[in-house]
C-alpha positions as CSV (number, residue, x, y, z in Angstrom):
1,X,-107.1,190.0,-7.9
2,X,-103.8,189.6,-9.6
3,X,-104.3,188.0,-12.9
4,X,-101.6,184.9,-11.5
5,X,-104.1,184.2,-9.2
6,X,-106.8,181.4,-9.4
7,X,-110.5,181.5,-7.5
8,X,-111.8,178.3,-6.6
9,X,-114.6,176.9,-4.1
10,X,-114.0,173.7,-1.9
11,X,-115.9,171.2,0.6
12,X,-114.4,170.5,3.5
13,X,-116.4,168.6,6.3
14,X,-119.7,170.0,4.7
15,X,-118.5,174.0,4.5
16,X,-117.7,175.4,0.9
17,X,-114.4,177.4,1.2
18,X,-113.2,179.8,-1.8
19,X,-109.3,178.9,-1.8
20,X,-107.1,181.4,-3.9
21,X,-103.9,181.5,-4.9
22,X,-101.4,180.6,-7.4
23,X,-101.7,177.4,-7.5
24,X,-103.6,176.4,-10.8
25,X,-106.9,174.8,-10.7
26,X,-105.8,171.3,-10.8
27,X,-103.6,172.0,-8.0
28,X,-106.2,173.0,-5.6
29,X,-108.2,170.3,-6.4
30,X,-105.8,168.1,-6.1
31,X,-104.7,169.3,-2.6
32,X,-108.0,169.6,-1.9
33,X,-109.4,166.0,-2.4
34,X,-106.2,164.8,-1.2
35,X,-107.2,166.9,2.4
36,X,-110.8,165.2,2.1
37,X,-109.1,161.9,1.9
38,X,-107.1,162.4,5.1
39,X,-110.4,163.8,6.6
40,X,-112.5,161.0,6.4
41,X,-110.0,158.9,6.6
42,X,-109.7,159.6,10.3
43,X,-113.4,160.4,10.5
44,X,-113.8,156.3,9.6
45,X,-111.0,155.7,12.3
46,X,-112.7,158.6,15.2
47,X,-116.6,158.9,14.5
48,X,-117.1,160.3,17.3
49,X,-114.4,163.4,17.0
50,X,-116.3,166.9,16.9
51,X,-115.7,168.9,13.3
52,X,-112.9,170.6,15.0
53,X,-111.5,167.8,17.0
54,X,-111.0,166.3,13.5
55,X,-109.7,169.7,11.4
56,X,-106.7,169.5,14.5
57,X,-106.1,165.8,14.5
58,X,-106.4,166.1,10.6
59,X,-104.0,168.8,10.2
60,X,-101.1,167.5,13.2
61,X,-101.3,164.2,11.0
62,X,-100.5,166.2,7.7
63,X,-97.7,168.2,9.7
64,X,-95.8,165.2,11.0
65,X,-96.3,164.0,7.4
66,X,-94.5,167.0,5.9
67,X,-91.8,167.0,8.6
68,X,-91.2,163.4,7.9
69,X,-90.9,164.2,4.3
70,X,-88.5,167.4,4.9
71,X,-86.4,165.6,6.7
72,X,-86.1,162.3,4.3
73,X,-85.7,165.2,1.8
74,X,-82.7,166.9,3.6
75,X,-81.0,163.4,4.4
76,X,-81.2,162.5,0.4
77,X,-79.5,166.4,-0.3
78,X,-76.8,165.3,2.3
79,X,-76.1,161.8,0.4
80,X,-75.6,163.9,-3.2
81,X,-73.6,166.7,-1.5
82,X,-71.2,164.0,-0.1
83,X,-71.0,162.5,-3.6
């Protein structure tokens, strides 16, 4: 393992997961917990969503929340460049 690398385990829905990569410990976890909370978030919403039925729903939600963010983030660059 390159030594810029990190090792860590995780819980998602109940399964441990070893995540690694250069993020630093604090980082994972971070990302990590903030993924649980978006998990049972919508777990509390949809009880009765299978495991995977969740993971899917759980992960479109976090990709329309990075795509709004990209593009918030593009229409701030296009503000400064005009400046």
């Amino acid at each position: 393992m390159p030594q810029n690398q990190n090792r860590m385990q995780v819980k998602f829905l109940g399964e441990t997961f070893t995540v690694k990569g250069a993020a630093t410990k604090e980082e994972i976890k971070k990302t990590s917990d903030y993924l649980n909370e978006q998990l049972e978030y919508l777990h509390k919403r949809c009880p009765m969503l299978t495991q995977k039925n969740l993971a899917i729903l759980t992960a479109f939600n976090l990709a329309d929340e990075l795509l709004r963010v990209k593009r918030d983030y593009e229409e701030l660059v296009a503000i400064l460049d005009k400046q």
